[in-house]
N, C-alpha and C positions, 0 to 999 in steps of 0.2 A: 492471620493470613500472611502477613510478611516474613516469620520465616519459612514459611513453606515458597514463597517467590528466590527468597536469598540464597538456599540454600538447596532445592532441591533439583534434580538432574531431569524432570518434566520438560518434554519439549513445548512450542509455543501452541498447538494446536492443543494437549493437555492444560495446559492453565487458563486458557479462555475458555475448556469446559470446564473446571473448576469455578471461574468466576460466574460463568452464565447458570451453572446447577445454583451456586449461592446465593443467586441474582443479587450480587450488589453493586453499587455503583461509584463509581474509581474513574484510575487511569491503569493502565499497564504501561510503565516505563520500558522500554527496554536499551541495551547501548554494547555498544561493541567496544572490541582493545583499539578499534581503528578511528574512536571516535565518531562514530555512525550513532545517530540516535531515532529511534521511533517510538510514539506513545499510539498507546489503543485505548479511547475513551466508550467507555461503560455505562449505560442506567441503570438500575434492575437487572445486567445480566445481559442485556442488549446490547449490542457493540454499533456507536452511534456513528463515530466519527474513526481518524487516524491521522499521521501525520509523521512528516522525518525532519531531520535537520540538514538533508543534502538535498533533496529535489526541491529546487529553486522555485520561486513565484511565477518565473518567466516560464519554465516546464508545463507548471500547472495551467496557466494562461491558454498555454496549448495546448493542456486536456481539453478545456474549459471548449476550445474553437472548434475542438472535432466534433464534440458534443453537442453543441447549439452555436452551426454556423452565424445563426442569425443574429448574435449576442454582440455588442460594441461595449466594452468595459470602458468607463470614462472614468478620470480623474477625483469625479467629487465622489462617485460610490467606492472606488478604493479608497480613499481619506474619513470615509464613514469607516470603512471595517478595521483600520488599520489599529485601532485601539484594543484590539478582541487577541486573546491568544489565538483564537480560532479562528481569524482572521480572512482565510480561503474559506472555510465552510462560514459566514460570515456572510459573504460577499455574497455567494450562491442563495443565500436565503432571502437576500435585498433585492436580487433579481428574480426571485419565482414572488418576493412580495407585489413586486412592481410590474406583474403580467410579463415579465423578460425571458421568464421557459416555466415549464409546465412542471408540476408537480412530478409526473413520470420523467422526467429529465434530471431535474432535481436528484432522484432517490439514485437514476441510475448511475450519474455522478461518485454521491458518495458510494456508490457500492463501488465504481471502479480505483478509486484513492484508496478504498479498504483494503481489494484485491490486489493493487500495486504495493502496498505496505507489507501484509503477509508475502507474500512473493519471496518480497526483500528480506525479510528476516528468517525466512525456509532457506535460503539462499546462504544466508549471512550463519547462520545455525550448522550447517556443513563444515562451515571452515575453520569456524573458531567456540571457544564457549563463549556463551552471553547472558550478561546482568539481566536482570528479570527483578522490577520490585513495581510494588501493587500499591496504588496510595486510593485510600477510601475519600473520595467528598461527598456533596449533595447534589442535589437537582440544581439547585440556587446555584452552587459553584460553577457547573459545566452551562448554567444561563447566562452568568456574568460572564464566561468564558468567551460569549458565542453561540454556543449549541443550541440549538433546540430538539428537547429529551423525549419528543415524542414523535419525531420524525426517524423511523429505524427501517433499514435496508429489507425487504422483503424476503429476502433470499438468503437470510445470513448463514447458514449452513451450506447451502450449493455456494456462497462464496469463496470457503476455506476449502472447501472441497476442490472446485475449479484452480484455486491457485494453485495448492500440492500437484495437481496432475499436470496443470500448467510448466510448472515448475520440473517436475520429473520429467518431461518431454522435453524441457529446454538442455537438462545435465546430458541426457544423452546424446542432444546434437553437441553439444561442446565436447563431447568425450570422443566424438568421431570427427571434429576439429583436433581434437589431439592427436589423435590417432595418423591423422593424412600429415603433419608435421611431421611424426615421426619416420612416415614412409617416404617424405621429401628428404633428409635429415640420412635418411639410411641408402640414397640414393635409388630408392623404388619408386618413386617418382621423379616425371622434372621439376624444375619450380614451376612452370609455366601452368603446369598439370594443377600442382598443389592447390597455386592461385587461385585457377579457374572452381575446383571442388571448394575450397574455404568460400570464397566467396559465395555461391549459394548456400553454403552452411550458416554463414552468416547471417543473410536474408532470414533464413527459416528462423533463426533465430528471433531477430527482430520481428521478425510476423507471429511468433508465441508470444512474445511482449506483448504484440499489440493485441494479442486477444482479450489480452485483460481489460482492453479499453472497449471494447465492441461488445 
């Protein structure tokens, strides 16, 4: 399977059907020339978990608050999880242990980390090429890691799906962000104008973002 990760020109939504038809159980590394990195961990073919090396703890915290207002993360349950690669999906599982969110909270969660990852690397995939390699482990591995292998997003199909369209809704509002610059730029607008248009372009933006969280 590895050369077919290294080497071949599959975009990311091809090789997670690749891996899910083979149902096996891995990581999908992925990493950019800008030092961007995201992995997608696997059981059977099942896309369990995800994660990057740029969206900070403090971010997630804020997923974590929109999702289950009711949730107060204390000190000693981060110092539990802190030893786990998988440290956020970790954390979240010590809180549905501990009656802290419900099993449906729980799932929706990681579906929305799943759908913020693909997002990022549909996004990331337009502008540059990117490393793709596939590493096989066990159930055991992704246990020590954190994971638990039999907790899987219910919707994992309408996930990739919603993000891509997510994602194509979002290129177009940045394209017509481009667009009203150039007609600031060519003197077809004032700036005042531009301002005023960019900025609910922007909004719209950030409220496509945030669908992936809702």
């Amino acid at each position: 399977m590895n050369p077919l990760f290294n080497s071949s020109p599959l975009t990311l939504a091809q090789k997670v059907n690749y891996v899910q038809e083979e149902q096996v159980t891995g990581q999908i590394e992925v990493k950019s020339t800008t030092k961007k990195e995201w992995v997608l961990y696997f059981y059977l073919g099942r896309i369990i978990w995800s994660d990057s090396n740029f969206n900070s703890y403090r971010s997630w915290i804020r997923l974590l608050a929109k999702s289950c207002p009711q949730v107060k993360v204390n000190k000693n349950l981060m110092a539990l999880t802190q030893k786990f690669k998988g440290y956020k999906y970790r954390l979240l599982i010590l809180l549905w242990k501990n009656d802290k969110i419900t099993r449906e909270q729980l799932i929706s969660i990681i579906e929305t980390q799943i759908s913020e990852t693909i997002f990022d690397i549909i996004q990331q995939e337009i502008t540059e090429p990117l490393q793709y390699n596939f590493h096989n482990t066990s159930g055991d591995f992704l246990l020590a890691s954190g994971l638990e292998v039999y907790l899987t997003p219910t919707n994992k199909n309408q996930i990739f799906q919603q993000s891509y369209q997510n994602w194509l809704a979002w290129r177009k509002v940045s394209e017509r962000v481009r667009y009203i610059c150039n007609l600031e730029k060519n003197g077809k607008l004032s700036p005042k104008e531009a301002y005023e248009k960019i900025k609910l372009l922007w909004q719209e933006m950030k409220d496509l973002r945030e669908q992936l969280r809702s």
